[in-house]
C-alpha positions as semicolon CSV with decimal commas, in nm:
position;residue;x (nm);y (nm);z (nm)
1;X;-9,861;-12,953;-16,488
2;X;-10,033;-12,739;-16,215
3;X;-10,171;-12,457;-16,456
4;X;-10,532;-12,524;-16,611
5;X;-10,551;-12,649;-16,957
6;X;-10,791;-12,545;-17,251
7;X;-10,907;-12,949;-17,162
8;X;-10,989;-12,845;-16,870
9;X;-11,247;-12,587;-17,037
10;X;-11,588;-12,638;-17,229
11;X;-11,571;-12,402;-17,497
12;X;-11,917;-12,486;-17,646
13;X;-12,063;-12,146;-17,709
14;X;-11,783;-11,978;-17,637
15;X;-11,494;-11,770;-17,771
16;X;-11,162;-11,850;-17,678
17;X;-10,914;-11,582;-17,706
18;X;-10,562;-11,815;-17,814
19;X;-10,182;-11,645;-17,823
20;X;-10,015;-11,876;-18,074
21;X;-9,685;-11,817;-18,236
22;X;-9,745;-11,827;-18,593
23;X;-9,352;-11,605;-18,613
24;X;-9,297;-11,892;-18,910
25;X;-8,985;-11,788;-19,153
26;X;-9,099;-11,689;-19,511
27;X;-8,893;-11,661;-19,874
28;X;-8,875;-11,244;-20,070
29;X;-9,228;-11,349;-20,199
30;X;-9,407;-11,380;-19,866
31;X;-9,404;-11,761;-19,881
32;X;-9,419;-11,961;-19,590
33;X;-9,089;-12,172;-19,610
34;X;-9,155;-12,332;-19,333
35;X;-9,471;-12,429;-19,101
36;X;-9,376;-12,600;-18,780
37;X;-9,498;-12,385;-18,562
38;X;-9,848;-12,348;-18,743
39;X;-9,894;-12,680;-18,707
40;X;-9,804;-12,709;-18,352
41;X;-10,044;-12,490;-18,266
42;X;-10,333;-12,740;-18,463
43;X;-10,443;-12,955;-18,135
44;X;-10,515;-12,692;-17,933
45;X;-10,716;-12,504;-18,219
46;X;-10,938;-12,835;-18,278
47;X;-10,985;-12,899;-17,961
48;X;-11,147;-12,561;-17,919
49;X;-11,352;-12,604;-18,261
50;X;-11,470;-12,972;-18,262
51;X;-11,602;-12,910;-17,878
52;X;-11,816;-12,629;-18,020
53;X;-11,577;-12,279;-17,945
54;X;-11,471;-12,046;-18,169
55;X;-11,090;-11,990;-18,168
56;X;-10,953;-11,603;-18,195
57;X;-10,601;-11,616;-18,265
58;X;-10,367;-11,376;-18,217
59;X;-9,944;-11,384;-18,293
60;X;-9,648;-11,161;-18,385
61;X;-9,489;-11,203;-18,746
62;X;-9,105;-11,070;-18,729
63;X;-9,048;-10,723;-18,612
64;X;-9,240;-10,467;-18,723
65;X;-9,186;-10,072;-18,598
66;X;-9,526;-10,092;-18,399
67;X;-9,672;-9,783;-18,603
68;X;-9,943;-9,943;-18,784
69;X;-9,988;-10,208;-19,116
70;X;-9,671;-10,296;-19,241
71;X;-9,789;-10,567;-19,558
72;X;-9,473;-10,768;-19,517
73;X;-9,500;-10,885;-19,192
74;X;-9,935;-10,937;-19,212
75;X;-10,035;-11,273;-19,131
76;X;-10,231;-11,310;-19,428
77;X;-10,048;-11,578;-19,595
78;X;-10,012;-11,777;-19,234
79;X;-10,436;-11,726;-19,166
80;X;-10,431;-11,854;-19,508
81;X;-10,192;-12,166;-19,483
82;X;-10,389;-12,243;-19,148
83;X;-10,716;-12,310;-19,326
84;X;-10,543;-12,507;-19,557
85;X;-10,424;-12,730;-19,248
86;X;-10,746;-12,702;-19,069
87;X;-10,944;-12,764;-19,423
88;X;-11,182;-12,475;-19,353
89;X;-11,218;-12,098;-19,449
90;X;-10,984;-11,880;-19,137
91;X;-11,155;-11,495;-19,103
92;X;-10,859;-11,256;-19,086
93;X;-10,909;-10,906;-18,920
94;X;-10,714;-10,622;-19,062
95;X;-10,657;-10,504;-18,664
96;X;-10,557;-10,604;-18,333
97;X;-10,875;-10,591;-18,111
98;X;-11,002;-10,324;-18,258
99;X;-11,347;-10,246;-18,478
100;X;-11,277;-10,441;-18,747
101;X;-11,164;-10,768;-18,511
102;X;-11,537;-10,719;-18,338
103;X;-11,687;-10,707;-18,638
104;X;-11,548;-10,987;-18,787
105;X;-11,607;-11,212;-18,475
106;X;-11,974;-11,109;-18,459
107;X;-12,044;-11,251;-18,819
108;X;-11,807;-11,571;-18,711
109;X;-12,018;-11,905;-18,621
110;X;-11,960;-12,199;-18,399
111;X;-11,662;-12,378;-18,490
112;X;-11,514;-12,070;-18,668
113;X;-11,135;-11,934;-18,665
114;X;-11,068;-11,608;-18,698
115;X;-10,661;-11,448;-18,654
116;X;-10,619;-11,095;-18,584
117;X;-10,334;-10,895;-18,756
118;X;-9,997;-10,862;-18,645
119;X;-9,975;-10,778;-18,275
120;X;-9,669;-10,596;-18,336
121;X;-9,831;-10,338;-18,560
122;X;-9,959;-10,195;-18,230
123;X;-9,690;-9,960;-18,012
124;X;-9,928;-10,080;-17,706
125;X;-9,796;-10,440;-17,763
126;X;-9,431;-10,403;-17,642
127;X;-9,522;-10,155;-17,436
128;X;-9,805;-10,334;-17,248
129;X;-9,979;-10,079;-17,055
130;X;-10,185;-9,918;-17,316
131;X;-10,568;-9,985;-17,182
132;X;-10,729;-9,910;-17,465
133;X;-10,560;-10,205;-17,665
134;X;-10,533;-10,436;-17,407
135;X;-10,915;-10,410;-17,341
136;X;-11,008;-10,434;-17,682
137;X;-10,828;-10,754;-17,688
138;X;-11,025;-10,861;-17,332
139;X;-11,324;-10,823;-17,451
140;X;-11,322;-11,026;-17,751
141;X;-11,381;-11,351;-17,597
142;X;-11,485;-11,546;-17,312
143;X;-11,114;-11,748;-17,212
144;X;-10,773;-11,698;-17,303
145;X;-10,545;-11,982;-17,383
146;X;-10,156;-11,940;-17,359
147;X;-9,986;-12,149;-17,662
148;X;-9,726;-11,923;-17,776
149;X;-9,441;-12,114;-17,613
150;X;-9,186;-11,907;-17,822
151;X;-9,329;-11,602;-17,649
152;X;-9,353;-11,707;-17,326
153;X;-9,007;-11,528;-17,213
154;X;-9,156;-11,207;-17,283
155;X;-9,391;-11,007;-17,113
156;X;-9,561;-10,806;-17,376
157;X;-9,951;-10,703;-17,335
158;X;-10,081;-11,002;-17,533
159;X;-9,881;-11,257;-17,328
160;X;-9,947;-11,115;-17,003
161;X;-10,147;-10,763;-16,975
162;X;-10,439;-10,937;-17,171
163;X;-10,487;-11,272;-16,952
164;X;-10,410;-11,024;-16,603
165;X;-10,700;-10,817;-16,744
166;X;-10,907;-11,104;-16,851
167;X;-10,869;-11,261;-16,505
168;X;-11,002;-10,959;-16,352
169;X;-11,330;-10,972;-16,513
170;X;-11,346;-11,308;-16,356
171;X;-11,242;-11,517;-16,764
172;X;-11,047;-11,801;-16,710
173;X;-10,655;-11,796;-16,818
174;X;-10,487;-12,139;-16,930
175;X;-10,239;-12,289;-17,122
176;X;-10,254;-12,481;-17,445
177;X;-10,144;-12,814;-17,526
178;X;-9,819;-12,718;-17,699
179;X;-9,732;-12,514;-17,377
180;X;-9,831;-12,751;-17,127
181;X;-9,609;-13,004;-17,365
182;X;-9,267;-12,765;-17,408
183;X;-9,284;-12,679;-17,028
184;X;-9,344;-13,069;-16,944
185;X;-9,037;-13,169;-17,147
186;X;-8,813;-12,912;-16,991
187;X;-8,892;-12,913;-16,681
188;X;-8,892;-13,298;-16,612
189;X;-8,551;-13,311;-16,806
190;X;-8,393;-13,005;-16,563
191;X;-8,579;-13,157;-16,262
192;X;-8,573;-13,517;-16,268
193;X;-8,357;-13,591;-16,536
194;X;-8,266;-13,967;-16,676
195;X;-7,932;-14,036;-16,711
196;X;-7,687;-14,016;-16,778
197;X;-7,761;-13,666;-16,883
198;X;-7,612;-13,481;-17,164
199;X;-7,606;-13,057;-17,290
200;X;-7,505;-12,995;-17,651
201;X;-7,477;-12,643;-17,621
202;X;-7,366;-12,478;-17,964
203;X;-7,388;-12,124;-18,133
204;X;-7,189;-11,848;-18,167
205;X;-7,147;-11,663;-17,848
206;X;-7,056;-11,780;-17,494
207;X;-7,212;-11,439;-17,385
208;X;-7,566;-11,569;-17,474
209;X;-7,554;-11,903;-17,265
210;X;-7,357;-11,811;-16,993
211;X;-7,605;-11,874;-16,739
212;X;-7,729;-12,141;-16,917
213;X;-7,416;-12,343;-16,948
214;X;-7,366;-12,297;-16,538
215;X;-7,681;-12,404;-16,475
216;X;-7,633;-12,748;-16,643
217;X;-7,282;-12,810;-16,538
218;X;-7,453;-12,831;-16,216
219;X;-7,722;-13,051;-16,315
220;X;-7,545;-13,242;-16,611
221;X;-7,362;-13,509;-16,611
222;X;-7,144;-13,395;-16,950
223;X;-7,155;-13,051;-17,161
224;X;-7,087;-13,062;-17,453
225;X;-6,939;-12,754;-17,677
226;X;-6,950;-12,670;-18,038
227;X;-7,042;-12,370;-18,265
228;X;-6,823;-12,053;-18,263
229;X;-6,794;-12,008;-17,913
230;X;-6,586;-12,309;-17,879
231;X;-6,320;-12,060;-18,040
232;X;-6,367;-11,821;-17,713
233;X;-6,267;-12,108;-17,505
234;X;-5,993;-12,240;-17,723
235;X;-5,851;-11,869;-17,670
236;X;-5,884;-11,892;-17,283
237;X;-5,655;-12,213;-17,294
238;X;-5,408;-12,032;-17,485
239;X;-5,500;-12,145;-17,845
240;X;-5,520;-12,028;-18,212
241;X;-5,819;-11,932;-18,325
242;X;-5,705;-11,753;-18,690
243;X;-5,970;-11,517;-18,831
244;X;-6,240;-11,730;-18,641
245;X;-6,511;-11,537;-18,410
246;X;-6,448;-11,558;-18,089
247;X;-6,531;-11,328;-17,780
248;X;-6,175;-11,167;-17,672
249;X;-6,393;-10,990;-17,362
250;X;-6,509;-11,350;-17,254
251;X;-6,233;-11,498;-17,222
252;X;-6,213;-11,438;-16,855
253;X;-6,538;-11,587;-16,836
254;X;-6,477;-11,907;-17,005
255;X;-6,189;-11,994;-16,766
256;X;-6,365;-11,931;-16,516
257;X;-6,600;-12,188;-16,674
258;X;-6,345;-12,444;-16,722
259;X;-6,219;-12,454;-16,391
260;X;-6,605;-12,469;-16,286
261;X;-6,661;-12,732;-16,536
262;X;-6,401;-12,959;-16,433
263;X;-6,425;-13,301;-16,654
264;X;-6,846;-13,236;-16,706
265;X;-6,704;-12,934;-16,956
266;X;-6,621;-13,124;-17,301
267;X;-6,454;-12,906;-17,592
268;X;-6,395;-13,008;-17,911
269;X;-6,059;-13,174;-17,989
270;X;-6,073;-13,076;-18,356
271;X;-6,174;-12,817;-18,610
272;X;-6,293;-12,821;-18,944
273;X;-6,191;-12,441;-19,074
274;X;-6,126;-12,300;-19,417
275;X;-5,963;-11,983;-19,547
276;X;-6,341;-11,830;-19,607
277;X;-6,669;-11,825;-19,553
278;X;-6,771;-12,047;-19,841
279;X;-6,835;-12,395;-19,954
280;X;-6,537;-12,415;-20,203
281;X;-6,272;-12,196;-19,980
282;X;-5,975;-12,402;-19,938
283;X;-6,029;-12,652;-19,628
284;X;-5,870;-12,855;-19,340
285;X;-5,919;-13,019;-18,982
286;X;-5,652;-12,915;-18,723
287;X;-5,647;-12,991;-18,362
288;X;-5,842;-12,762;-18,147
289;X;-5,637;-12,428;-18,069
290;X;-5,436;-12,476;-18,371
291;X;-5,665;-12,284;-18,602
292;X;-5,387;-12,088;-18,874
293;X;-5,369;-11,732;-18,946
294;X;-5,651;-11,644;-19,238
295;X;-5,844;-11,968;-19,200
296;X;-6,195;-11,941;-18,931
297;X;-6,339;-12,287;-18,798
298;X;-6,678;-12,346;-18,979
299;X;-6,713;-12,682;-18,791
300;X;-6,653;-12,937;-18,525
301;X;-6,406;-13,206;-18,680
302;X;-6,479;-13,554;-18,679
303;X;-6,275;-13,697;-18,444
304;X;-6,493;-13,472;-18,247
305;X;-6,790;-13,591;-18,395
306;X;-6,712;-13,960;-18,321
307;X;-6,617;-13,838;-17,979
308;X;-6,954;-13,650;-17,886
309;X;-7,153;-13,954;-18,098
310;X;-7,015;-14,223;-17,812
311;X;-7,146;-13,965;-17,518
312;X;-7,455;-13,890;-17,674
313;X;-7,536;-14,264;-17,790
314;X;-7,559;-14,393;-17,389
315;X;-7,762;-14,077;-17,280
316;X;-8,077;-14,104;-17,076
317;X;-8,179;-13,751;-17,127
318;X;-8,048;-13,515;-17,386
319;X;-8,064;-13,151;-17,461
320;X;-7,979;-12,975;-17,708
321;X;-7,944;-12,615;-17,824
322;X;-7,739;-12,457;-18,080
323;X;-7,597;-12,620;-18,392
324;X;-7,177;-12,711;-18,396
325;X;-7,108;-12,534;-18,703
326;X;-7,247;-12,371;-19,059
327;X;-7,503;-12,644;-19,107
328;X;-7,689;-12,477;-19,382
329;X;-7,329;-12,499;-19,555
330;X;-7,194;-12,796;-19,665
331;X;-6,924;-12,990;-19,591
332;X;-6,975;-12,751;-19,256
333;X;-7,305;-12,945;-19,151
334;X;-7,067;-13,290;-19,111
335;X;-7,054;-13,197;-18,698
336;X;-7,427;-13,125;-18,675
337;X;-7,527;-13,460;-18,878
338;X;-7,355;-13,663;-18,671
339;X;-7,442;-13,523;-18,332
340;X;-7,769;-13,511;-18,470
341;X;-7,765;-13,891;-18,591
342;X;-7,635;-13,975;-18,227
343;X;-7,889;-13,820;-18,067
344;X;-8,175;-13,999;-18,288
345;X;-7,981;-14,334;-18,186
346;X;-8,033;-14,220;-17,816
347;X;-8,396;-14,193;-17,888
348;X;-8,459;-14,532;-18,042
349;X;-8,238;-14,674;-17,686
350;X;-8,484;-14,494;-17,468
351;X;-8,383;-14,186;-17,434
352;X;-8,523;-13,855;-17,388
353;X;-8,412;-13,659;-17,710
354;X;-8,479;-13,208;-17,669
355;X;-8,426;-13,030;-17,873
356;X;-8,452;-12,669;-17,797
357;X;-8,586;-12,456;-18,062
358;X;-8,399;-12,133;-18,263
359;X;-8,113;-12,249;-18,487
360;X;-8,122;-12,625;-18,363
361;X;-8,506;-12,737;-18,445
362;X;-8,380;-12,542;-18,803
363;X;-8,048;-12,794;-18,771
364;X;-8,258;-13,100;-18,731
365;X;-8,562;-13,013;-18,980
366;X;-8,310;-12,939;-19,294
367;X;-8,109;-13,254;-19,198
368;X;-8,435;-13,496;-19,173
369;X;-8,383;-13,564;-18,811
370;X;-8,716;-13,382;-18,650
371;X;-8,913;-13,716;-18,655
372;X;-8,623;-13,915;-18,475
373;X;-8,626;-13,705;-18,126
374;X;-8,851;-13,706;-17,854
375;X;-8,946;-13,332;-17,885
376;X;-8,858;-13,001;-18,104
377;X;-8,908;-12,718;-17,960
378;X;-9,128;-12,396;-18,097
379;X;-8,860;-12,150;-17,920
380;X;-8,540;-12,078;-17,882
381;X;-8,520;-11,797;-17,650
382;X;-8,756;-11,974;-17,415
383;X;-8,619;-12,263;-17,411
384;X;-8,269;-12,072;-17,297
385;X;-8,443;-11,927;-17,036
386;X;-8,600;-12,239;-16,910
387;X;-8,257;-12,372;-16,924
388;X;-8,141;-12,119;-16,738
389;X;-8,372;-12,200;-16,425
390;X;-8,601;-11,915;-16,461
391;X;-9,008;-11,893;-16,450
392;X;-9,206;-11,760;-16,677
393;X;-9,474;-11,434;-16,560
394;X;-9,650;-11,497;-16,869
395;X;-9,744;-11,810;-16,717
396;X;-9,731;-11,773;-16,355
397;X;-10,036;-11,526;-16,424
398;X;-10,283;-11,805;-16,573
399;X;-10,542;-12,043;-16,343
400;X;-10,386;-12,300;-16,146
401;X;-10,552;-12,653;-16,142
């Protein structure tokens, strides 16, 4: 890893200004349903308070309008599930930077947390050129630490405006653990892959992954293809697709990907599809491309499954991204269990298991399978991008060693 790491800073005395990504899913009530990326985020946080910092913490929650306090998107209930992980009282400010943020870090000792409200409750945040709020940010602390992987593909003021301006005043700017970790992960498998190496690419759209899926046929040894947009390329080989979804306006673009793709390019064979969206709609598996009229594929099918299982089984390196059907609906989640089970055997063999964040870290949480890989992600987007072959300002801007 070239860039600096909080390790590589002595935050006794000091305040260290962290971007986490505490974006963490939550039920009508405001209850955190599920805390992943909260606890990612808990090595870098007691690193900074056993060494004798304090830690100021800042994150987005969903996606506010950016005019001010909206209460269901504060990050009360995550400051408060953090000092239940961290078994400490967690300060929360009721602003970004502002008086209340100073005021609150002033009366905050050694070895103290304190998270500032929702980024996104300031217009200056997506903008990132408003001074005012990006120095009020600056001048809270002494060193800013990167560990919002999830964010990382964005360049909004507190990912990039705020360690530029930080930098300036001569602060240092480095990563956190979790981001040194993601970017380790991805970039070893895209660079210097073992193999043989695999791609599970899933989801719904081949529009989102395009350059994603031509990067790895070039690097991959096999892609794999499930999820919805499967259907797109079942309709560029001439197939049925029935009331599926499919792209009609990519279908130009998916032949041009199987021609591209040669034998590397693996589509399912089979599809599980039923005349609804529902659990108890009437169901069956038909070959690939021979979806009927009124019935949508929910599913790989499992001679599919069986099929991708024997790939994935011998990989060296596998990555993941996007589920291969409904997984949060049964008997839909069959195709995702068992890629998911194959990949988990591919760990225990050696293998270097990714998965890469959005829909398939959800996949492989609800399914039980998030211990049995080498590495979940924290974000989805990001790890696309990575994918992809692209760099990332946000981090480009911090120290190097």
């Amino acid at each position: 890893m070239p860039k600096k790491t909080v390790a590589d800073l002595d935050p006794r005395g000091k305040t260290l200004l962290v971007r986490v990504d505490f974006n963490v899913p939550q039920d009508d009530a405001g209850a955190i349903t599920d805390d992943r990326r909260i606890r990612m985020a808990l090595p870098t946080i007691r690193s900074i308070l056993d060494r004798g910092g304090r830690a100021v913490l800042m994150s987005h929650l969903g996606r506010p309008a950016g005019k001010g306090t909206e209460p269901a998107f504060s990050l009360a209930p995550v400051a408060k599930r953090l000092g239940e992980l961290l078994g400490q009282p967690v300060a929360l400010a009721s602003d970004t930077g502002g008086p209340d943020s100073h005021a609150k870090l002033a009366a905050l000792p050694a070895g103290g947390v304190l998270v500032l409200e929702n980024v996104r409750f300031n217009k200056g945040e997506k903008k990132g050129d408003d001074a005012a709020y990006v120095t009020g940010l600056a001048t809270l602390a002494d060193a800013y630490v990167n560990d919002a992987f999830g964010t990382c593909h964005r360049t909004e003021a507190s990912m990039h405006a705020v360690p530029v301006a930080m930098k300036q005043a001569g602060k240092p700017a480095v990563v956190g653990f979790l981001v040194e970790k993601e970017i380790q992960y991805l970039s070893d498998a895209i660079g210097n892959p073992k193999r043989p190496f695999v791609a599970i690419i899933g989801g719904k759209k081949v529009s989102d992954k395009i350059e994603v899926i031509k990067n790895l046929l070039a690097i991959c040894d096999h892609v794999l293809i499930g999820g919805a947009m499967a259907y797109t390329f079942s309709l560029a080989q001439g197939g049925k697709t029935g009331k599926s979804l499919v792209e009609p306006d990519k279908v130009e673009l998916a032949k041009q990907l199987l021609a591209s793709g040669g034998a590397k390019l693996v589509l399912p064979v089979d599809t599980h599809c039923a005349d609804e969206f529902s659990a108890s709609a009437n169901k069956q598996v038909v070959k690939a491309g021979e979806i009927p009229d009124g019935f949508e594929g929910l599913d790989i099918g499992p001679a599919t499954a069986a099929a991708y299982a024997r790939i994935i089984r011998t990989a060296g390196t596998v990555v993941w991204n996007g589920p291969m059907g409904v997984f949060e609906m049964p008997p839909f989640d069959a195709g995702t269990k068992a890629v998911a089970d194959a990949v988990a055997e591919a760990t225990t063999a050696g293998g270097v298991t990714i998965i890469g964040g959005g829909d398939s870290a959800a996949a492989v949480e609800q399914l039980g399978y998030s211990d049995r890989v080498s590495h979940v992600s924290t974000g989805g987007g990001a790890s696309l991008e990575m994918l992809e072959g692209k760099a990332f300002e946000t981090v480009a801007v911090l120290d190097e060693k």
